[in-house]
N, C-alpha and C positions, 0 to 999 in steps of 0.2 A: 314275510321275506322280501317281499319289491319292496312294500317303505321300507323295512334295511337297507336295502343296494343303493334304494334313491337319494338317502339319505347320506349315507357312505359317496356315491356322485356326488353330491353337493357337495359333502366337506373335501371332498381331494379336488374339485375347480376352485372351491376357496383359498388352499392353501397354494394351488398354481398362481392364482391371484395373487395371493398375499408376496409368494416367491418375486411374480413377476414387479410387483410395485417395490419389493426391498432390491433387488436389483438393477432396476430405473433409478431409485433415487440415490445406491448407492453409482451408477455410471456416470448420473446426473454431478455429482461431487468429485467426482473421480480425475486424478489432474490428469491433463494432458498437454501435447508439444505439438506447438505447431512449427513446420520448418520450411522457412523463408528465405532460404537461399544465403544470399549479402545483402547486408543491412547497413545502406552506406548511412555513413555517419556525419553530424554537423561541422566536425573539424575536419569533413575530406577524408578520412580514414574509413576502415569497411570491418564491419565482423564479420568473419569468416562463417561459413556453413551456421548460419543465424537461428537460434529456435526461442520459442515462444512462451512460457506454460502459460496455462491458464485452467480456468474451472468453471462450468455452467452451473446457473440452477434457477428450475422454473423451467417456463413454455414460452417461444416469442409468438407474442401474435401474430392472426392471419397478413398485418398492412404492419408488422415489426416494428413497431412504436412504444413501445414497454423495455425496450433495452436500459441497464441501468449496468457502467462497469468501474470496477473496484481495485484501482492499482494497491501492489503492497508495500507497506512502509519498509523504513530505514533497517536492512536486517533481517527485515521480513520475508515471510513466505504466503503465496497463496491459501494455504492449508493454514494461516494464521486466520484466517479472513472468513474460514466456513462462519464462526459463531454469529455475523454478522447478516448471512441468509438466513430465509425461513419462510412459514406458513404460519408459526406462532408465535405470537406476540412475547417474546421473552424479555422485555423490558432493556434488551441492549441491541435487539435487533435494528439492521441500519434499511435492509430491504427488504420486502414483501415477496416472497417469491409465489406467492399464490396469485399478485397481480401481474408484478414483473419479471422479467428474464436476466438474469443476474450474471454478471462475466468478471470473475475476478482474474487480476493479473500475476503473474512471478514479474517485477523489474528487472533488468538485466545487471547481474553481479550479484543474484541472491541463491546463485547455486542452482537454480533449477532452470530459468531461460541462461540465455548465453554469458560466462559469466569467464573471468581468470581460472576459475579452479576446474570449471569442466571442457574447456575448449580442447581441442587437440592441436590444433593449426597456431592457435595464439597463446600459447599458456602461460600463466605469470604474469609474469610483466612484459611478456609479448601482448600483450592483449589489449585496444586500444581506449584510450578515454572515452566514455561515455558524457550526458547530457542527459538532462527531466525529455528534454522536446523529442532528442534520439529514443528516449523507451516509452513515448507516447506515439510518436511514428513507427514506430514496430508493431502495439498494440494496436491500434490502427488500419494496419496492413490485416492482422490477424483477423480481426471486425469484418474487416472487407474482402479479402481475400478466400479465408478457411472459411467463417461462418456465414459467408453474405448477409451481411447488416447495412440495411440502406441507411440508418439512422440510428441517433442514439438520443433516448430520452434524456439519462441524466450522466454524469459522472460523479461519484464519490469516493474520498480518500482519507485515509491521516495520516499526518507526518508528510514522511517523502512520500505516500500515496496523494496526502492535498498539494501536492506541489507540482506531481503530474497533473493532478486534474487542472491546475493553473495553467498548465503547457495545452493541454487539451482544449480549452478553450480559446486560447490566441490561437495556435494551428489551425483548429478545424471549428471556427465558429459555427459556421450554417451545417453543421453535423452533427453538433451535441446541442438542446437546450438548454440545462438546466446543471449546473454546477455547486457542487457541495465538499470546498476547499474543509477539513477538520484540523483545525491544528497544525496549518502549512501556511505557504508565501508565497506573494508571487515573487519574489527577490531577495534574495540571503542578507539580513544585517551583518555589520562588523563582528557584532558578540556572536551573532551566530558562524560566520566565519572563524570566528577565536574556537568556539567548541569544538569545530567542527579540525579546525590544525592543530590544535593542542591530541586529538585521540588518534589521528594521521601519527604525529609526530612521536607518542608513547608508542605504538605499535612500527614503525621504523627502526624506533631505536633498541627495541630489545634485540638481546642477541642472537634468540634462536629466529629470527623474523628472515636475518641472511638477503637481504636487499630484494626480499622477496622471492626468492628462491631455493627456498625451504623443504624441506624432504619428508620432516614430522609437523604437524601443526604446533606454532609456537601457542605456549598460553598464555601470554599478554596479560598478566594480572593488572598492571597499571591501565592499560587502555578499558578493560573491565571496568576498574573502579572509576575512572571517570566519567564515563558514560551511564553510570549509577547516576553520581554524584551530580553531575545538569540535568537529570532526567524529570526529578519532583521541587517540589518544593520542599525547605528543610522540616515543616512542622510533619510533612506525609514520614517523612523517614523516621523521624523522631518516635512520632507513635507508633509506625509500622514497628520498627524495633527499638525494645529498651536497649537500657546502654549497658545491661549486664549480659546481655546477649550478642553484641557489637562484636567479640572477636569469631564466633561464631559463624554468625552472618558475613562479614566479610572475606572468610573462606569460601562462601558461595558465590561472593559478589565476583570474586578474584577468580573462578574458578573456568576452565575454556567453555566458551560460547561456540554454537550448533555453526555461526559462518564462517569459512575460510577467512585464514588472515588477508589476502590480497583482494578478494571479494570485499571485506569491510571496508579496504581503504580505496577499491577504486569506486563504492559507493558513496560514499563518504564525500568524493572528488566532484562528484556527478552534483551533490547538494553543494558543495559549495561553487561548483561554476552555475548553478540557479539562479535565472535570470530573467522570466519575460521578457522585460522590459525595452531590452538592446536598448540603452541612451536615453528612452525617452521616459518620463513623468509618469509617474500611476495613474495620475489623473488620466491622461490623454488615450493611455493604451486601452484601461479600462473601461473607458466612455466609447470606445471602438469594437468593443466586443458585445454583439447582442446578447449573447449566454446571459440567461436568470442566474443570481448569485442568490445562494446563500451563505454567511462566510460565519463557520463556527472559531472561534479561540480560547486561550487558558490567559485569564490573567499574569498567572506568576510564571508562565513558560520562560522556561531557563533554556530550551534547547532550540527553539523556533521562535523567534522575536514576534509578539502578534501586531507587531504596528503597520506592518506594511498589509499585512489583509485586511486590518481596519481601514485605512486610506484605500482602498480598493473600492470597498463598499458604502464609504461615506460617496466616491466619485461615482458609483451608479444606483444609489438610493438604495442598495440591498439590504435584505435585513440581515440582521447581526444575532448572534447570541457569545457573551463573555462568561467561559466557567471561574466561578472562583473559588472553584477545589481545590486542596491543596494539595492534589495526585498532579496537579499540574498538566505535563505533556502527556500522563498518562490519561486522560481524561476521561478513559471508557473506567476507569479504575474506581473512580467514585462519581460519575454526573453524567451514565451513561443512560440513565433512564430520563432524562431533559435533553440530552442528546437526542438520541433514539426517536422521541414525540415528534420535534422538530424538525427532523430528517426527515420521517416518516408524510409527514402532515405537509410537507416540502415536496415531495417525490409526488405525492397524490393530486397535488394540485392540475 
């Protein structure tokens, strides 16, 4: 009868255990808001009652030198970004979280930090332009402020996430070491400026859009389809869908997307006033910044021109890796496992 009970104690502290570790890890994932008051802004403007999300995962160390944080791309959400933590090697994983402490970000205008569609004080198009530098000075704030972080190991991004980590490093050099732009710029080209006003422009002009002030969410089929349409290259589409399935699929291509219409365009806005640089030469600004690069691209990227991250990295000998998948921008989509090594093997150094 006591081995019964003692056994019986064992298995009910196990499963407190087990409870208490599925609990942790999910709080560990769990989004949260930080609120930062006014968030004054690079053009002199302020967001009003300013919040943050973000998401942890992992432990920081005792001397917090393992910090590694993960802004979220174009459209994106934090909760896009969990598959990228871990403890298992999942072959797309971007960070370790068994080594490192992992902070991903929400951007501002992606609906969950401070955005057009959730504001109260600025709503719509009350709400003022943002910048990459403005939602890397927020993150930032968050860093230092909510979680006291003296330091930051690395940053890594894609998309409009490598293009904060671009801002991240000019800003806060002696803060961050170690940078890993995926699939971003440090300064928007002309084509990409063309993608980027041509889906502004289709989402403007439909009629339920109402100059942004809007009652039902417009579905913007056009702005839909073009942001398909730059996103791969044409062979990835191709095979992805035959062409007896074409009217099909672009029912789905066409069909509303999870962001607020005003939030896409004042996102949208934010990438295309991306800019390091203010005036000066890649060379120069680049050679100024001690941050380790490493600068991942897509060859056939339709939607982020890779030539100016190359120019970056040829200007401080960093190393490079070129996919030449044909998911293109979508790179985690077929080259995430060369991805992944290189990151990885990058972060650990």
């Amino acid at each position: 009868m006591k081995i019964k009970e003692g056994w019986i104690r064992i298995f009910g502290l196990a499963m407190v255990w087990a409870l208490m570790v599925s609990v942790g890890w999910a709080q560990e994932r769990a989004q949260k808001i930080a609120e930062l008051g006014s968030c004054p802004l690079e053009s002199g403007k302020v967001v009003l009652d300013c919040q943050v999300g973000y998401r942890t995962f992992g432990a920081m160390n005792a001397d917090g030198s393992n910090v590694v944080v993960m802004p979220s791309w174009l459209n994106g959400r934090s909760e896009d970004l969990i598959p990228y933590f871990g403890e298992k090697n999942t072959g797309h994983r971007l960070v370790d979280t068994s080594r490192f402490f992992g902070v991903a970000f929400d951007a501002f205008g992606d609906g969950v930090s401070s955005s057009p569609s959730n504001s109260k004080r600025q709503h719509g198009p009350e709400f003022p332009v943002f910048t990459m530098e403005d939602m890397a000075r927020a993150q930032y704030r968050v860093l230092t402020e909510v979680l006291h972080v003296r330091h930051v190991h690395a940053a890594v991004g894609l998309s409009m996430g490598g293009e904060q980590v671009f801002a991240w490093a000019v800003l806060f050099p002696k803060f961050i070491d170690r940078a890993v732009p995926i699939v971003g710029t440090p300064q928007v080209t002309s084509f990409d400026l063309l993608s980027k006003q041509i889906v502004i422009d289709a989402i403007e002009a439909d009629p339920e859009y109402r100059h942004g002030r809007y009652v039902t969410e417009p579905q913007l089929k056009l702005a839909n389809a073009i942001g398909t349409l730059i996103v791969t290259a044409p062979q990835y589409r191709n095979a992805e869908v035959p062409r007896e399935q074409f009217a099909e699929w672009l029912k789905t291509v066409e069909s509303p997307q999870r962001q607020d219409a005003n939030d896409r365009v004042w996102q949208a806005k934010a990438v295309m006033h991306h800019d390091v640089l203010h005036g000066r030469t890649i060379e120069d600004v680049a050679r100024g910044v001690p941050v380790k690069f490493l600068v991942i691209v897509a060859a056939e990227d339709r939607m982020v021109t890779p030539q100016p991250a190359l120019e970056w990295a040829k200007a401080v000998g960093a190393e490079t890796y070129i996919s030449a998948g044909s998911c293109a921008h979508l790179i985690m989509n077929c080259d995430a496992e060369a991805v992944s090594l290189r990151v990885e093997r990058f972060l650990a150094q």
